[in-house]
NUBATOR-444373 format. One record per residue (C-alpha): residue in one letter; residue number from 1; x, y, z. Coordinates in steps of 0.25 Angstrom, whole numbers. Each point is the difference from the previous one (the first is absolute). Layout:
REM NUBATOR-444373
("A" NUM (X Y Z))
...
This chain:
REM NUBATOR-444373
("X" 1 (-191 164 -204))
("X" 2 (5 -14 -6))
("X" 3 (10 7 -9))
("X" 4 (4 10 12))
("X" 5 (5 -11 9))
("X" 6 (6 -8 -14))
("X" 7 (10 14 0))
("X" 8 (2 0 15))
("X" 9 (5 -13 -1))
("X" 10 (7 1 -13))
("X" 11 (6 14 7))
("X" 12 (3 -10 13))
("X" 13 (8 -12 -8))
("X" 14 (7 11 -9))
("X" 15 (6 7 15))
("X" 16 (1 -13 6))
("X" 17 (9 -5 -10))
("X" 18 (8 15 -3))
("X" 19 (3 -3 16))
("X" 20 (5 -13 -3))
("X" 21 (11 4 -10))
("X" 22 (6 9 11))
("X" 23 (0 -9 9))
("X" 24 (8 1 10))
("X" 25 (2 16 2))
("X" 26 (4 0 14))
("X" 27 (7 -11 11))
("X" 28 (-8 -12 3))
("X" 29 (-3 -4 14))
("X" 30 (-1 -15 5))
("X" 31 (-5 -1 13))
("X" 32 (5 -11 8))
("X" 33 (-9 -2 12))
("X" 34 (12 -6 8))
("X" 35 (12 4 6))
("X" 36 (14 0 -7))
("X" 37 (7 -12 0))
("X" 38 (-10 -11 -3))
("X" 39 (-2 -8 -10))
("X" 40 (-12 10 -6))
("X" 41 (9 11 1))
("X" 42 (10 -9 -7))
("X" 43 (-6 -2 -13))
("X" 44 (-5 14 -3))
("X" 45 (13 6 2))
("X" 46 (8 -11 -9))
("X" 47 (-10 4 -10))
("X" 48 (0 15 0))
("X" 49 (12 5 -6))
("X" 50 (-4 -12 -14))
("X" 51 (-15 9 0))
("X" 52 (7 14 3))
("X" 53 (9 -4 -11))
("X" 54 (-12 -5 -10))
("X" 55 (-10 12 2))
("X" 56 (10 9 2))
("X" 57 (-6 7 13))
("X" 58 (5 -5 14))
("X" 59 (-6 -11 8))
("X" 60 (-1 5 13))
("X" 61 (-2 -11 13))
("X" 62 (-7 6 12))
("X" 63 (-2 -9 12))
("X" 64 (-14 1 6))
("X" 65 (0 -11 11))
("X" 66 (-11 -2 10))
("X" 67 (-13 -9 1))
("X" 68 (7 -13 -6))
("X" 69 (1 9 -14))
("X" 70 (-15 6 1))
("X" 71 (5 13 1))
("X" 72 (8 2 -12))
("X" 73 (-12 -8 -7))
("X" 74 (-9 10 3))
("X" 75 (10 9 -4))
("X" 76 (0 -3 -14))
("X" 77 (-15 -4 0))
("X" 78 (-2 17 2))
("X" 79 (10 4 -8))
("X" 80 (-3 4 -15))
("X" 81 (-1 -11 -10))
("X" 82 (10 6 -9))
("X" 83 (12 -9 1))
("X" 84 (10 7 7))
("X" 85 (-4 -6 13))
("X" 86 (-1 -14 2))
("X" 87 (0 -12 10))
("X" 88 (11 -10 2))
("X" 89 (-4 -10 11))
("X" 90 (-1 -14 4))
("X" 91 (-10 -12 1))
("X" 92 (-6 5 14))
("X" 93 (-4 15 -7))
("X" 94 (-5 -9 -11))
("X" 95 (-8 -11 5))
("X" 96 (1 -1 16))
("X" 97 (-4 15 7))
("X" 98 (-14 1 -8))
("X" 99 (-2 -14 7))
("X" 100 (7 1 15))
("X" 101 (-2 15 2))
("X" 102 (-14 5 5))
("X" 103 (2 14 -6))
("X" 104 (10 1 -10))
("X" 105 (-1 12 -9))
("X" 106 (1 -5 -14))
("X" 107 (-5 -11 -7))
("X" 108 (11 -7 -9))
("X" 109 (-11 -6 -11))
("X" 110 (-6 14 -1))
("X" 111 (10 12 2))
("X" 112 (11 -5 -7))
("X" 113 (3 -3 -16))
("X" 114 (10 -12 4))
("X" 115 (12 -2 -10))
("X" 116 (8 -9 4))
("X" 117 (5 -11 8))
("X" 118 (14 3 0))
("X" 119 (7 -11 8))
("X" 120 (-2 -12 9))
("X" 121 (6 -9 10))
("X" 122 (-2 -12 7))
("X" 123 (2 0 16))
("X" 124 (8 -9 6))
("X" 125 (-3 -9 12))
("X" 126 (12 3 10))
("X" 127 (2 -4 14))
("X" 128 (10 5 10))
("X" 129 (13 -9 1))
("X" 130 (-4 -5 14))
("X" 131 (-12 -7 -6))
("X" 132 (0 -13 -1))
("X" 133 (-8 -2 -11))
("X" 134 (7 -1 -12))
("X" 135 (-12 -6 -10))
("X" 136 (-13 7 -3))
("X" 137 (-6 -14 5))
("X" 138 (8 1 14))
("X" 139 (-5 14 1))
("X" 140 (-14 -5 -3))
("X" 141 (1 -11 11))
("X" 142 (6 9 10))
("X" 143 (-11 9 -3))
("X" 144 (-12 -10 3))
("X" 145 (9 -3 13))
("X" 146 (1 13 6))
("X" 147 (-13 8 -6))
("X" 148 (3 17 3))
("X" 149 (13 -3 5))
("X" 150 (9 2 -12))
("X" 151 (2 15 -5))
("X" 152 (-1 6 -13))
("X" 153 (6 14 -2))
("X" 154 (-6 9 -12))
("X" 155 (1 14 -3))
("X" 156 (-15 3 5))
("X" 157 (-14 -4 -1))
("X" 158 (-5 -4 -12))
("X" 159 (13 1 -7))
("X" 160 (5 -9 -10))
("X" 161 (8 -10 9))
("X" 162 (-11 -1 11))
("X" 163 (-10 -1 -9))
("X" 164 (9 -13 -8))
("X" 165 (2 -3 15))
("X" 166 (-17 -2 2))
("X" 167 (-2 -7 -14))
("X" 168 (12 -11 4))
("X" 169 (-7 -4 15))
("X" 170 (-14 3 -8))
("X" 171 (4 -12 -11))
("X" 172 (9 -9 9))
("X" 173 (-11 0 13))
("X" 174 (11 8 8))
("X" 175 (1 13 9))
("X" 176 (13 9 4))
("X" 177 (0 10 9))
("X" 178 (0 13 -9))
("X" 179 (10 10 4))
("X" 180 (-1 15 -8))
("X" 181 (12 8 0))
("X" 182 (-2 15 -7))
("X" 183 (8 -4 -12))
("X" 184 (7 -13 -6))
("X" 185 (13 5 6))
("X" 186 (0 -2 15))
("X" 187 (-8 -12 -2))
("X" 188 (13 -7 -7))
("X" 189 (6 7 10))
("X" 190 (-6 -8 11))
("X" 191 (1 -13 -10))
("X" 192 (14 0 1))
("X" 193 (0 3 12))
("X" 194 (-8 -13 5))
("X" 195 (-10 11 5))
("X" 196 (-11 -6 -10))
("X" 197 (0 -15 -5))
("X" 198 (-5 1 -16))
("X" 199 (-4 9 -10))
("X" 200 (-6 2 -15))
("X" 201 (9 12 -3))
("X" 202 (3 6 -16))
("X" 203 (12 -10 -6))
("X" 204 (8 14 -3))
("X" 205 (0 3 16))
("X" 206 (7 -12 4))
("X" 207 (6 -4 -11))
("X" 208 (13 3 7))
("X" 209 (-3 -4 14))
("X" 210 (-6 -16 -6))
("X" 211 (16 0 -8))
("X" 212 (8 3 13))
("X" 213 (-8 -10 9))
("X" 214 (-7 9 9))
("X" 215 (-14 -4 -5))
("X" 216 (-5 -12 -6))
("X" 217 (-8 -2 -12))
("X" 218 (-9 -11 -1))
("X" 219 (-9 6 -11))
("X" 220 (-3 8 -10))
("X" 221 (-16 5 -4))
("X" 222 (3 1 -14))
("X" 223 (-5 -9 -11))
("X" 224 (14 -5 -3))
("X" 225 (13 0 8))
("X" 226 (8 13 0))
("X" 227 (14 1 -9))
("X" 228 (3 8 12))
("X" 229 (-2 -14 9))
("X" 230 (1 -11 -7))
("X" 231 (2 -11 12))
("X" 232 (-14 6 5))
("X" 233 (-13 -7 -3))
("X" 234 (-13 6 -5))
("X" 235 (-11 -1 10))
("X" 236 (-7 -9 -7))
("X" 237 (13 -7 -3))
("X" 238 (-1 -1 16))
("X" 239 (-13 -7 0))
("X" 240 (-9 13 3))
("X" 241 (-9 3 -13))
("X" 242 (-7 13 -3))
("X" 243 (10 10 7))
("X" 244 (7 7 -12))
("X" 245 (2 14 5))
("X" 246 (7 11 -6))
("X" 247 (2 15 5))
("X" 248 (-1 8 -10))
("X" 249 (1 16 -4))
("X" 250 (-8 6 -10))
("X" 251 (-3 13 -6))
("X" 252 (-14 9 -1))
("X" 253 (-4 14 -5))
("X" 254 (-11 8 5))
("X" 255 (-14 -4 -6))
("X" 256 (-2 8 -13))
("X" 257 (13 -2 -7))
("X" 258 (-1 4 -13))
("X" 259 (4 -11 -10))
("X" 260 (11 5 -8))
("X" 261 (7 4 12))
("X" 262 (-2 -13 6))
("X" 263 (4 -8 -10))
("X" 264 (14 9 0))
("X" 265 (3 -1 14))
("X" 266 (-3 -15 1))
("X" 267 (9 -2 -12))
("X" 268 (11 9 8))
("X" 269 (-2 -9 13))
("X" 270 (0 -12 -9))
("X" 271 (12 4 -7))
("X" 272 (7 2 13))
("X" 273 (-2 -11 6))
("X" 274 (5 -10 -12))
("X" 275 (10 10 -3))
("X" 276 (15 -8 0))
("X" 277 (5 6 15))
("X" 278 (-10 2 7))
("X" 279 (-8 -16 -3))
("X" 280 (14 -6 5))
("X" 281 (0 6 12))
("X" 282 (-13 -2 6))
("X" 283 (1 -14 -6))
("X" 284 (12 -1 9))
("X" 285 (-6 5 12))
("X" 286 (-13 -11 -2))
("X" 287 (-9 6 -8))
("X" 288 (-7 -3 -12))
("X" 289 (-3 12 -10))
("X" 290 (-15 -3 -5))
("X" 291 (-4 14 -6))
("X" 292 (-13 -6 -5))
("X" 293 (-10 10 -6))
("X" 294 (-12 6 7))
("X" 295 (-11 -9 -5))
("X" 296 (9 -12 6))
("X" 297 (2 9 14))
("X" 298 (-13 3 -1))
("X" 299 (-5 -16 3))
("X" 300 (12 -2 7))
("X" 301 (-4 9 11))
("X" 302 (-14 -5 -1))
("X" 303 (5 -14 4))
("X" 304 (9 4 10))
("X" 305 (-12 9 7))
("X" 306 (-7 -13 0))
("X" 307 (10 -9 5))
("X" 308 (5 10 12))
("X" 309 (-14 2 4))
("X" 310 (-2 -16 3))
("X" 311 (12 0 8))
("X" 312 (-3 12 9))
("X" 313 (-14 -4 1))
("X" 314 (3 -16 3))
("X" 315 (11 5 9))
("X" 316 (-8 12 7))
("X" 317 (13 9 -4))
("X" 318 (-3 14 6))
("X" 319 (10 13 -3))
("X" 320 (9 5 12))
């Protein structure tokens, strides 16, 4: 019996590896659990032609909105773990559905082989022109005079910037009025419209709308000030400690990955992402290329579970 199952797995390691030298031998699907346009679906589709390129079999981008990303998660979680179909999402797939949705229908720390974080961005703290706050510190004071009367705008429940939104009032003894709009464009919408008063929004939304004048910035959640914003001070510059926040996209594989084609396709993604065209442009839309390897997105995530989970919990943050 003992040498049966040696040969089995002998015979196992042999194909697995036979199947990795052809790897790929058809088009590779990334599901993006978003609509078109965002800043999900941006990273993928700047990387794809670089992977279609390196592996030699296209890099196909399917959309698969619904359920703030779970169901393009669950997507992939039943799809075969044989590489050519595989996860590009963001920080609330990752580490804030498992937490703030009663039933969501995957688990990110079980279903999934992660790969890699492949970007990050710090949110900026922006108000409408027609505020008159113009310091973090005049926002916290106006704050703490007017308790569930100044509006934040975020893209939804549990998202990145409402979700920076309840850390900030959590750590400065604040509360806002939280106002969800279904997606981060009508809610800037309404900001430079003086419909909403503030927001934590993804620097690359309003990058453009902070240099015009129409909204103003008096933070950034990152850990240093952004090349992008250099007049801007940190939050902790600002006098409030412990909100470093950074959106973030990653990239997963369904649970079972063999290891050779993991370790080509993350090379591909890696390779991508540093490559010489597509790293300056992102880097000029606000992000920051990490493309860190799998154990390191591995305790990464764990982190952030933990850290997301205190908020909602401390904040009694429910899903729409």
């Amino acid at each position: 019996m003992k040498r049966i199952i040696s040969v089995a797995a002998m015979t196992f390691a042999t194909l697995a590896n036979v199947y990795a030298a052809g790897y790929p031998e058809k088009p590779i699907t990334a599901i993006v659990p978003f609509p078109p346009g965002g800043s999900t679906d941006t990273i993928a589709r700047a990387i794809a032609p670089k992977i279609t390129q390196k592996l030699g079999q296209p890099f196909i981008i399917e959309n698969k909105p619904g359920a703030t990303g779970a169901i393009g998660a669950s997507a992939v979680k039943n799809a075969r773990p044989d590489g050519y179909t595989i996860l590009i999402a963001s920080i609330g797939v990752y580490a804030v559905n498992p937490v703030l949705q009663k039933k969501v229908t995957y688990d990110p720390s079980k279903d999934f082989d992660l790969l890699t974080v492949a970007v990050r961005a710090p949110n900026v703290l922006v108000t409408s022109s027609s505020m008159s706050a113009n310091t973090v510190q005049e926002l916290i004071a106006h704050l703490k005079k007017n308790p569930d009367k100044v509006t934040f705008a975020s893209s939804g429940s549990g998202s990145s910037d409402h979700l920076t939104a309840a850390l900030f009032w959590q750590k400065t003894g604040t509360q806002g009025l939280h106002v969800p709009y279904k997606g981060g464009a009508p809610a800037i919408t309404d900001l430079l419209g003086g419909h909403a008063d503030a927001s934590f929004q993804n620097i690359n939304a309003v990058i453009n709308h902070i240099k015009s004048g129409k909204l103003k910035a008096l933070a950034i959640t990152g850990e240093k000030r952004s090349p992008l914003l250099p007049q801007v001070p940190t939050l902790t510059e600002a006098g409030v400690k412990d909100v470093d926040v950074y959106s973030w996209q990653a990239i997963a594989a369904p649970k079972g990955l063999p290891a050779d084609v993991k370790t080509k396709l993350h090379g591909a993604i890696v390779e991508a992402l540093n490559s010489d065209d597509v790293k300056p442009r992102l880097t000029e839309q606000g992000f920051e290329i990490v493309a860190n390897s799998p154990e390191e997105f591995l305790k990464f995530q764990a982190q952030e579970l933990t850290r997301w989970k205190q908020v909602i919990e401390v904040g009694k943050i429910e899903a729409d």
